[in-house]
C-alpha positions in Angstrom: -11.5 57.5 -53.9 -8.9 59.0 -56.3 -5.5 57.0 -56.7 -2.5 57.6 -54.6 -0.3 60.4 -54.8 2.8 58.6 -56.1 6.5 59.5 -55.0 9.4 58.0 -56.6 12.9 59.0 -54.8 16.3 58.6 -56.8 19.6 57.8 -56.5 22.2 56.5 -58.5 21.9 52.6 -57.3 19.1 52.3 -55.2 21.2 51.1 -52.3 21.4 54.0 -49.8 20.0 57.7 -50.7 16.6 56.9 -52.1 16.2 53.9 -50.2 16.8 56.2 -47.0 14.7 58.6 -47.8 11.5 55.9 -49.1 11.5 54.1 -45.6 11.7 58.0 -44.3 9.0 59.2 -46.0 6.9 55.6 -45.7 6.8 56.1 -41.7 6.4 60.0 -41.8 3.2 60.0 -44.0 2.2 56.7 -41.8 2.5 58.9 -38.8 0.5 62.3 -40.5 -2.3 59.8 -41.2 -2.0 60.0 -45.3 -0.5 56.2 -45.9 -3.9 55.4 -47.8 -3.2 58.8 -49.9 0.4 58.5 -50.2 2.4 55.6 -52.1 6.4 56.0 -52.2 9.0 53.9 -53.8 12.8 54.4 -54.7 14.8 53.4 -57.7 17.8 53.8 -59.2 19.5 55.3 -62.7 21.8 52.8 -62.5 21.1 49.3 -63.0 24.2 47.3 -61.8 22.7 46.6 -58.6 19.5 45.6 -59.3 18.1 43.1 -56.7 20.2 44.1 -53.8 19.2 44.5 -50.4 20.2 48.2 -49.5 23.8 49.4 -48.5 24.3 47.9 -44.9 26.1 51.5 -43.6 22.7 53.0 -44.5 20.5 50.1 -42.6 22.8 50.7 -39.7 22.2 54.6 -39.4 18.6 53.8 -39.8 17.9 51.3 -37.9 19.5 53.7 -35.2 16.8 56.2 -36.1 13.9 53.6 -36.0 13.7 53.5 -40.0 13.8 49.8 -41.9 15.6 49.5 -45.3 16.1 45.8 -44.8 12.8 44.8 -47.1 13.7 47.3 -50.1 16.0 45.6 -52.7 17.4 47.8 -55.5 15.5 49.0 -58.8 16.4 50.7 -62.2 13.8 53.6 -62.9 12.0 52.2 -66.2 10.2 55.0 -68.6 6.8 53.7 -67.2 8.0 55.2 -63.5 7.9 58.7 -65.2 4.3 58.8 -66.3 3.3 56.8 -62.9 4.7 59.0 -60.3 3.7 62.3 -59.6 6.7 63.6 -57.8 10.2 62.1 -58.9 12.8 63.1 -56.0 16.5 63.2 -57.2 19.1 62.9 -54.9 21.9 64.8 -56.9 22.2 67.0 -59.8 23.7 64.1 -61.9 20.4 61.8 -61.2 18.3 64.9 -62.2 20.3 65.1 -65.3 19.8 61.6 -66.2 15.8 61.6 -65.3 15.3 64.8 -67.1 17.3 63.0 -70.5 14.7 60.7 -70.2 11.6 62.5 -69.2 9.2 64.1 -71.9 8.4 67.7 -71.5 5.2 67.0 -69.4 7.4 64.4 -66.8 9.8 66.9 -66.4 7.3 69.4 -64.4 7.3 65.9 -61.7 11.2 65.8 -61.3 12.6 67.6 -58.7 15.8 67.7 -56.0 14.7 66.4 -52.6 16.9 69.0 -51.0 14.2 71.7 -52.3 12.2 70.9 -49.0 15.0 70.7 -46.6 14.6 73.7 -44.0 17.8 73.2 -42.0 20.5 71.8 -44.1 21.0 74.8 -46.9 22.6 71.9 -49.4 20.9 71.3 -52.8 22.3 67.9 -53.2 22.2 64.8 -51.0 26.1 63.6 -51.7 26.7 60.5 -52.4 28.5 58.6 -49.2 30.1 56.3 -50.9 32.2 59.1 -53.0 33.0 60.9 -49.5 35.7 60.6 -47.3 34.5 58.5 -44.7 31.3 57.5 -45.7 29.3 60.0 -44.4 25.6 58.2 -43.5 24.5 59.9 -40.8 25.0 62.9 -42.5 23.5 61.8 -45.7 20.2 60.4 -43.1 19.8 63.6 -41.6 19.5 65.4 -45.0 17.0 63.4 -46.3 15.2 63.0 -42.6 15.4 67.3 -42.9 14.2 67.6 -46.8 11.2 64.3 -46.7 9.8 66.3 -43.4 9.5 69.3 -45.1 8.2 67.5 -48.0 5.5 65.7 -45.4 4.9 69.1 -43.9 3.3 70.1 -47.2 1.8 66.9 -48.2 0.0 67.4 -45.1 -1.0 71.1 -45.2 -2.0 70.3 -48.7 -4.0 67.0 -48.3 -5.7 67.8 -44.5 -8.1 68.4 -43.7 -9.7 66.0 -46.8 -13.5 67.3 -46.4 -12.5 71.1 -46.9 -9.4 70.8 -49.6 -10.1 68.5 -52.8 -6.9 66.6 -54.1 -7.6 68.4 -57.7 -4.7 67.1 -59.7 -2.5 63.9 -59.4 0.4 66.3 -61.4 0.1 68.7 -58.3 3.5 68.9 -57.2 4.3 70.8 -53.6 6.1 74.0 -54.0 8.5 74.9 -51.5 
């Protein structure tokens, strides 16, 4: 069996946007049957929280909506992430900046705006709730809930069924 396709989801510090949308996209591809096809992680650009558990405004608002941040702990994206994930999800325009400065030509086909999957919400960025007034989490959730089930909705139109479609490529990257 081939590897994995790998997700990596981005924010600046790994403690609320792309550790929402990893426990998101963990129990939605668990749910469509593709968690031994799919593997997802989150870091961050950002290093000065490394370690921490995630943002406790965004366990809240997900634990509300049955998702579980409490076991993810912030990361810094390293320079090995780019070459072993497939897909690179950015949350804002100023994390895609800052992947694409370090991405080679080639990684930069994987890097992408989670918003480009989102089907309700007409947004291209996830913003940041810690720069809004009044923390907006459960708007930030249902952004990422919209954009990772679009995401899974092509995963899975992609991927299923596995004897009639062949997983050709691990650069494949779902258009929207």
């Amino acid at each position: 069996m081939k590897t994995p396709f790998r997700i990596l989801c981005v924010c600046m510090s790994n403690v609320c946007r792309s550790p929402t949308a990893e426990a998101i996209l963990h129990q939605l591809i668990e749910q469509n049957g593709l968690a031994d096809r799919i593997e997802v992680c989150s870091a961050g650009t950002h290093g000065y929280r490394v370690g921490e558990a995630c943002d406790s405004n965004s366990q809240r608002v997900a634990r509300v909506k049955g998702y579980d941040l409490s076991q993810i702990r912030a990361r810094r994206i390293g320079w090995q992430d780019l070459d072993y994930f497939d897909l690179i999800l950015a949350m804002d325009r100023t994390n895609l900046y800052n992947l694409r400065r370090m991405a080679t030509e080639e990684q930069l086909m994987r890097i992408r705006l989670v918003m480009d999957y989102a089907r309700r919400f007409t947004e291209d960025e996830v913003p940041d709730p810690y720069l809004t007034l009044g923390g907006r989490f459960e708007l930030v959730l249902d952004m990422i809930e919209d954009a990772v089930s679009g995401l899974v909705d092509e995963l899975t139109r992609q991927l299923e069924p596995a004897t009639s479609k062949t997983f050709e490529s691990q650069k494949w990257i779902p258009q929207r």
